[in-house]
VOGUKE-756191 format. One record per residue (C-alpha): x, y, z; residue number from 1. Coordinates in pm, whole numbers, padded with zeros to 5 digits. Each point is the difference from the previous one (the first is absolute). Layout:
N
+--------+--------+--------+-----+
!      u !      v !      w ! num !
+--------+--------+--------+-----+
!      X !      Y !      Z ! NUM !
...
+--------+--------+--------+-----+
***
This chain:
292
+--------+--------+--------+-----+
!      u !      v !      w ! num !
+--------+--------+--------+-----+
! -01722 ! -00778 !  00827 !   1 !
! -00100 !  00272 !  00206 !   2 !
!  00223 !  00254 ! -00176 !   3 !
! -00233 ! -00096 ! -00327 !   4 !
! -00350 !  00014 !  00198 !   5 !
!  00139 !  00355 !  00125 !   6 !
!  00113 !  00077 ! -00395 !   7 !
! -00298 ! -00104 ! -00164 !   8 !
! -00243 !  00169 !  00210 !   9 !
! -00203 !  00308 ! -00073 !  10 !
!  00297 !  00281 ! -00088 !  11 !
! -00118 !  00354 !  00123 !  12 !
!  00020 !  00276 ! -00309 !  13 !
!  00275 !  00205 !  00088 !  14 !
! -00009 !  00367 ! -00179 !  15 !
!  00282 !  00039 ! -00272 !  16 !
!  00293 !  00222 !  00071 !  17 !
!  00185 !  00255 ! -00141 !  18 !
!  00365 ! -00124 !  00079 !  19 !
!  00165 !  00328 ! -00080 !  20 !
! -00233 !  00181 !  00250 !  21 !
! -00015 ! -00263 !  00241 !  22 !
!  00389 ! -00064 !  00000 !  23 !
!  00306 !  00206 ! -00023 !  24 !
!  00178 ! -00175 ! -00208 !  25 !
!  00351 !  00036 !  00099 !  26 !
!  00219 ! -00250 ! -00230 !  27 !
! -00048 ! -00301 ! -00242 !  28 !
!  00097 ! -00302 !  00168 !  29 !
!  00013 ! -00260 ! -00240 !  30 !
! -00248 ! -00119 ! -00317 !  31 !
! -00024 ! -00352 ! -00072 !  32 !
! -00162 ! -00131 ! -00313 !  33 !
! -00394 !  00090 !  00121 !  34 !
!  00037 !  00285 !  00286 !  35 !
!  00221 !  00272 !  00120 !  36 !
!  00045 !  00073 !  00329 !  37 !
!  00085 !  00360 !  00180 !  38 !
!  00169 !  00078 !  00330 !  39 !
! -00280 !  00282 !  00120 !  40 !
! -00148 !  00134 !  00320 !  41 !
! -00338 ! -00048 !  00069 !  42 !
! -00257 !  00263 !  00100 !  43 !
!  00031 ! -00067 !  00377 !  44 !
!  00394 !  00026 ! -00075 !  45 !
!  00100 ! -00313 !  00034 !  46 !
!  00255 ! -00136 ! -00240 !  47 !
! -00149 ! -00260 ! -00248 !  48 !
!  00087 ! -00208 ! -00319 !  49 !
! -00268 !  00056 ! -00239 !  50 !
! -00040 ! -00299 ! -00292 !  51 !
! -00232 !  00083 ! -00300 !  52 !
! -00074 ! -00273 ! -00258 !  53 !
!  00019 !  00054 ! -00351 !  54 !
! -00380 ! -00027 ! -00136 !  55 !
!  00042 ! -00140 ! -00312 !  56 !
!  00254 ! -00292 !  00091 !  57 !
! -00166 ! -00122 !  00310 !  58 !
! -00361 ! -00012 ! -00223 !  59 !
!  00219 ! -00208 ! -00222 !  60 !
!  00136 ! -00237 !  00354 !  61 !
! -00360 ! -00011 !  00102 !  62 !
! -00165 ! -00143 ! -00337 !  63 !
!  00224 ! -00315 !  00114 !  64 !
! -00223 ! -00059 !  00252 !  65 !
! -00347 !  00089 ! -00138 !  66 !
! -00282 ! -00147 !  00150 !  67 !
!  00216 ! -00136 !  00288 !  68 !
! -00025 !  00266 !  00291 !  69 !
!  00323 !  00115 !  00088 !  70 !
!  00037 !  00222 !  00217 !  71 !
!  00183 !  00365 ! -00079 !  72 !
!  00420 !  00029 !  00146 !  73 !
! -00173 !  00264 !  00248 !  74 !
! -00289 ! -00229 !  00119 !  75 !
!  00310 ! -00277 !  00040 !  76 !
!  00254 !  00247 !  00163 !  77 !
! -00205 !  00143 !  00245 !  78 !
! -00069 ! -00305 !  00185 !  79 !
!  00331 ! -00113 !  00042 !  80 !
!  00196 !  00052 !  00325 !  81 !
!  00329 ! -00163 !  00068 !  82 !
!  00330 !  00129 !  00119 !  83 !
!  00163 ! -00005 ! -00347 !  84 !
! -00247 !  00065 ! -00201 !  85 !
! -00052 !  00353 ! -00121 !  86 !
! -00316 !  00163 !  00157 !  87 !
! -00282 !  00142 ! -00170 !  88 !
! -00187 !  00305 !  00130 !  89 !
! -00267 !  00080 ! -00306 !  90 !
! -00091 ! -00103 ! -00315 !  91 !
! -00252 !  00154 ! -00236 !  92 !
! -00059 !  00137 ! -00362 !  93 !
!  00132 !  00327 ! -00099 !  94 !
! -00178 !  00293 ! -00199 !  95 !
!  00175 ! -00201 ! -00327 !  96 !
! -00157 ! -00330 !  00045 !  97 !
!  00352 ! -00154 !  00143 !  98 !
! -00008 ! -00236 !  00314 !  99 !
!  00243 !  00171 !  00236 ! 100 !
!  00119 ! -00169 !  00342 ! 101 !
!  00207 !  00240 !  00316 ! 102 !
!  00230 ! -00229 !  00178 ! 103 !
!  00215 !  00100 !  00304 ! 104 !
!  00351 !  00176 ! -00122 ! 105 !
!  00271 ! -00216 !  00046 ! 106 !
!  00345 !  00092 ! -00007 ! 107 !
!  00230 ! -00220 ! -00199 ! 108 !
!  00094 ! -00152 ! -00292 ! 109 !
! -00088 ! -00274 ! -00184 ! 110 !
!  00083 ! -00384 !  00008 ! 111 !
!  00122 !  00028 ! -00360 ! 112 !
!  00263 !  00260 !  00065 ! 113 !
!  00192 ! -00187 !  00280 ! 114 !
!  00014 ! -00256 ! -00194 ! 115 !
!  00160 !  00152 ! -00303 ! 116 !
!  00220 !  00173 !  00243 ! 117 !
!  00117 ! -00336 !  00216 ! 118 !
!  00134 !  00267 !  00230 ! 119 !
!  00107 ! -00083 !  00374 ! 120 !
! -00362 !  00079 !  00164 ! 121 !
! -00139 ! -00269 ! -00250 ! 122 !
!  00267 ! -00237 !  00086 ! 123 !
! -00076 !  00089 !  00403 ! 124 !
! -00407 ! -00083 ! -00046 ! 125 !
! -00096 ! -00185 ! -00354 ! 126 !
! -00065 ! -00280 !  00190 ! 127 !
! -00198 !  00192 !  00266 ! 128 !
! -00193 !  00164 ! -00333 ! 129 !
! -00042 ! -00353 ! -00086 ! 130 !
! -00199 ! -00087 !  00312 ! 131 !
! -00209 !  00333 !  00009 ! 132 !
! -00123 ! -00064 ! -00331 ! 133 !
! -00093 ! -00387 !  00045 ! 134 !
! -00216 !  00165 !  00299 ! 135 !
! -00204 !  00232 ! -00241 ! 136 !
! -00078 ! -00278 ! -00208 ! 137 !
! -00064 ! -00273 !  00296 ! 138 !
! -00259 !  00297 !  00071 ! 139 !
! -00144 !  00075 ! -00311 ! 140 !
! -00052 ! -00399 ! -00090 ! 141 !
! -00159 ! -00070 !  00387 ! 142 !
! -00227 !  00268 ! -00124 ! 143 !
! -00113 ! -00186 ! -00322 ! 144 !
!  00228 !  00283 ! -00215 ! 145 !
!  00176 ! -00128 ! -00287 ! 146 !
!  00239 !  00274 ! -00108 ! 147 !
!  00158 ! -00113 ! -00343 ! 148 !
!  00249 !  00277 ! -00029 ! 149 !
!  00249 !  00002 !  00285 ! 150 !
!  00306 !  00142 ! -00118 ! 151 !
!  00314 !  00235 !  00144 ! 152 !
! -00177 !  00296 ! -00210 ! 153 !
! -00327 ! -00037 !  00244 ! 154 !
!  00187 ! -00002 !  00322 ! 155 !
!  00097 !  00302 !  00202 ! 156 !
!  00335 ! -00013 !  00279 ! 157 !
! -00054 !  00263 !  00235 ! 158 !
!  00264 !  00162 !  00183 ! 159 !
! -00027 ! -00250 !  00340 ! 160 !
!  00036 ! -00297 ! -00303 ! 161 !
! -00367 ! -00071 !  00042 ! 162 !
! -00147 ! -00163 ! -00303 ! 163 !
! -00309 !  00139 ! -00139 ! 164 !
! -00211 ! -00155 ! -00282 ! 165 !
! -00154 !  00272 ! -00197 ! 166 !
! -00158 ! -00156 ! -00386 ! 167 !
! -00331 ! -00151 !  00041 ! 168 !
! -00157 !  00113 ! -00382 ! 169 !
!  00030 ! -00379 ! -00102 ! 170 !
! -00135 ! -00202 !  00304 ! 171 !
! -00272 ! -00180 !  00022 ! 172 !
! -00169 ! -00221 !  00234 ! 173 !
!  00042 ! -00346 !  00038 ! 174 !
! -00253 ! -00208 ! -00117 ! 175 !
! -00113 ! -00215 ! -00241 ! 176 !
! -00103 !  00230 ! -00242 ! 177 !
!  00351 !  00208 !  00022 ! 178 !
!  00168 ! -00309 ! -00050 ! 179 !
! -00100 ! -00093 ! -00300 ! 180 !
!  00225 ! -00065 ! -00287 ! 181 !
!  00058 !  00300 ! -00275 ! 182 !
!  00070 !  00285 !  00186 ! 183 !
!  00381 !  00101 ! -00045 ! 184 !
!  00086 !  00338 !  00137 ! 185 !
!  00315 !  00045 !  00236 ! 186 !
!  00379 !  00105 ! -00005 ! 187 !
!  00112 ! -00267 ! -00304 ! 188 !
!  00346 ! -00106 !  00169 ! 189 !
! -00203 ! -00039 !  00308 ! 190 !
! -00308 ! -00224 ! -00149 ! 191 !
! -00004 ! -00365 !  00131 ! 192 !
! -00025 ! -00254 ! -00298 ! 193 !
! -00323 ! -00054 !  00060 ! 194 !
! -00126 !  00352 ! -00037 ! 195 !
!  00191 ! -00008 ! -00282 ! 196 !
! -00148 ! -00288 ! -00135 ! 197 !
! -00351 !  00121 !  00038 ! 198 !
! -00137 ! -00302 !  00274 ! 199 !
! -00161 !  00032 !  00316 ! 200 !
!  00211 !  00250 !  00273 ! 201 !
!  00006 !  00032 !  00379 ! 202 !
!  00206 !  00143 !  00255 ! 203 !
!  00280 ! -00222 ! -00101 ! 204 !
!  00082 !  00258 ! -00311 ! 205 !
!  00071 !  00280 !  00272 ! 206 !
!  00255 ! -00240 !  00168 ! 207 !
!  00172 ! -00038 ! -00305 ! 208 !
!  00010 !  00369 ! -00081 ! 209 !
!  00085 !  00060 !  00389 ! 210 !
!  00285 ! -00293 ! -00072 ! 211 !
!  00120 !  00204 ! -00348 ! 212 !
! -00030 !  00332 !  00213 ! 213 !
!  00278 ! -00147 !  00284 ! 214 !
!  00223 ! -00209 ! -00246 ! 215 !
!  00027 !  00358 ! -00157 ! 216 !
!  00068 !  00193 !  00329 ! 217 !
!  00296 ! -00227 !  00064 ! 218 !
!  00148 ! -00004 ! -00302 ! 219 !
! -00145 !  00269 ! -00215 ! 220 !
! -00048 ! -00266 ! -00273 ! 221 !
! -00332 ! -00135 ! -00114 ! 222 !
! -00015 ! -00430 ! -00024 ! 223 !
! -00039 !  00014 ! -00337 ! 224 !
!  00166 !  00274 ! -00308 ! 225 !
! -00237 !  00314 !  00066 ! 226 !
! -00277 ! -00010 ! -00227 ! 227 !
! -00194 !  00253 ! -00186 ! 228 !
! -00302 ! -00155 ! -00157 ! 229 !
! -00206 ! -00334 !  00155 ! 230 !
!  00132 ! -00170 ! -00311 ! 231 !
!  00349 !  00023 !  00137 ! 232 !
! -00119 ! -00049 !  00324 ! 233 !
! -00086 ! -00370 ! -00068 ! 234 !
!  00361 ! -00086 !  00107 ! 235 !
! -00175 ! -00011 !  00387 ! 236 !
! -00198 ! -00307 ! -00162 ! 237 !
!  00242 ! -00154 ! -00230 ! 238 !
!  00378 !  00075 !  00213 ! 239 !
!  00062 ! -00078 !  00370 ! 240 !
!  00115 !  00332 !  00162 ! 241 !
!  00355 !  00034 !  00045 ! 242 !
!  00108 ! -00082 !  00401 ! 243 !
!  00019 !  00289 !  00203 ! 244 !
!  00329 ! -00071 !  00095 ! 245 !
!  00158 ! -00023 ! -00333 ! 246 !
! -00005 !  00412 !  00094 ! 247 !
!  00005 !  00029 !  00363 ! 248 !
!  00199 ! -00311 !  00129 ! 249 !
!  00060 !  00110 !  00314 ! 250 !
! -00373 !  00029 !  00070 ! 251 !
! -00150 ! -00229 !  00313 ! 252 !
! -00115 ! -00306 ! -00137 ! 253 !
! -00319 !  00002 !  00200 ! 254 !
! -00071 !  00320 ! -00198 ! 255 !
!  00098 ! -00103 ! -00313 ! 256 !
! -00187 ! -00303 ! -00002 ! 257 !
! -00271 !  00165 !  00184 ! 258 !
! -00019 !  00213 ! -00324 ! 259 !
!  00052 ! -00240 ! -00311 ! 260 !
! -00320 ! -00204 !  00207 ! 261 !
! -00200 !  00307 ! -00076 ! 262 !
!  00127 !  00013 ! -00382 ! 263 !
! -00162 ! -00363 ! -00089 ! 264 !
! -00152 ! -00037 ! -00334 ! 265 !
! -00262 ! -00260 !  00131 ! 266 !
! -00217 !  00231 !  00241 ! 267 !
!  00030 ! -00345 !  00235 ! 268 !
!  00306 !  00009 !  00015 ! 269 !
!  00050 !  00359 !  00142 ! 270 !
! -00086 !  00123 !  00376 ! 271 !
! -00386 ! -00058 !  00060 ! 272 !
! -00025 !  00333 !  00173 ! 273 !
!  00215 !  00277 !  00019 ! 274 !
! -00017 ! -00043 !  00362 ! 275 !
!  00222 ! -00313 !  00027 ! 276 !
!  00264 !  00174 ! -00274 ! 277 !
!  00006 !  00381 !  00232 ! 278 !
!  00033 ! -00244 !  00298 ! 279 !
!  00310 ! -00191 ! -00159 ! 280 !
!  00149 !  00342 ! -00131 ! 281 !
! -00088 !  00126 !  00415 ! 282 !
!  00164 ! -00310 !  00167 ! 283 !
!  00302 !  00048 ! -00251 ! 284 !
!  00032 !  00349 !  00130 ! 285 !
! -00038 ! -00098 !  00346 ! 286 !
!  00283 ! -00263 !  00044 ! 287 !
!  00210 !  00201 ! -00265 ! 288 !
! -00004 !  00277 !  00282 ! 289 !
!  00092 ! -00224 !  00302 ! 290 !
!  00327 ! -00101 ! -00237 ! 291 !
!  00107 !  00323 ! -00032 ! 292 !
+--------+--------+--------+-----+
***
């Protein structure tokens, strides 16, 4: 609980900033549904990515949690410090009233485009991805972080195939009070049932999404039909997902089973942490190796 004590403790006022002063802002790097983020160089010429959050949509995300304390993305992201997850450098409030976060530049593309593109450097290192990524989270959840939106959208590949986590707008820490029942935000085709049922959440609902996340890598298939609302997304409570290998048959069992462990409706039933399922995925990769 450190992390928290550290979180929750008396925040020095930072003046607001001008972005377009401070930054030069070079190119528009991506915009997700509450931020866009820039490519720019920072006063002291260093090259930057620059995220500002949309005002009126994150007021809306943070009347979910009213009364409840949560800390800001920034105040999150700026503690954090793991190999592949993205570092923070800043975060503040601009001139506009938006929260605004500068993160270290990294050059790469995202999770979600290899695995649209199945091409042969996905096919060299998904399960290498696959083993980065359970590391994040193993990090995040030994630090009392649940994240509730792990996805291929929120993770970064750099050009030496070193994952990078880089969404933290819907985590939240984890205790008792974040795990209450009612609070369903998330990626829908990446929800656990019982986030999608409204009961009491842990940890366990990353290593489903983290389970949904590699199933997807290998195959570029979801477990279920993609879904676009929650109601449609009740097929994760109702169906059992299709087996992995019914699309990649060749895949190592080890991994595949490793995988439809981490897919379990009953949050028992799936890998306690996501420790033991990245260490599965890692001895998988290791005696896979010595075979070639």
């Amino acid at each position: 609980m450190e992390f928290l004590k550290r979180l929750f403790g008396k925040q020095k006022q930072q003046p607001k900033v001008d972005i377009e002063r401070r930054f030069q802002l070079l190119n528009r790097l991506g915009q997700g549904s509450m931020s866009k983020v820039w490519k720019a160089v920072d006063s002291n010429n260093s090259i930057v990515a620059v995220k500002v959050l949309d005002r009126e949509k994150t007021i809306r995300l943070e009347q979910r949690f009213v009364g409840m304390n949560r800390p800001r993305e920034g105040q999150i992201a700026i503690v954090l410090s793991h190999p592949n997850i993205v570092q923070t450098l800043e975060h503040g409030i601009t001139t506009n009233e938006e929260q605004y976060l500068v993160m270290e530049y990294i050059e790469g593309v995202s999770l979600s485009y290899l695995v649209d593109a199945q091409n042969d450097r996905m096919k060299s290192y998904c399960l290498s991805y696959c083993v980065q990524i359970g590391e994040a989270l193993d990090y995040l959840h030994v630090n009392d972080w649940i994240h509730r939106d792990l996805c291929p959208r929120n993770v970064l590949v750099d050009d030496n195939n070193i994952v990078k986590l880089i969404d933290f707008g819907l985590m939240v820490p984890n205790t008792p009070e974040f795990r209450k029942p009612g609070n369903r935000t998330g990626t829908a085709n990446y929800m656990a049932p019982e986030l999608i049922k409204r009961q009491s959440t842990d940890q366990r609902i990353d290593i489903f999404s983290y389970a949904v996340t590699c199933y997807e890598m290998f195959t570029k298939q979801l477990p279920w039909p993609a879904a676009d609302s929650l109601e449609s997304v009740l097929q994760h409570v109702n169906n059992p997902p299709k087996d992995i290998r019914i699309y990649a048959p060749d895949l190592d069992r080890q991994v595949a089973e490793t995988i439809m462990k981490g897919l379990e409706r009953d949050p028992d039933q799936r890998w306690r942490t996501a420790r033991k399922m990245a260490n599965e995925l890692r001895d998988a990769a290791v005696r896979l190796s010595q075979e070639e």
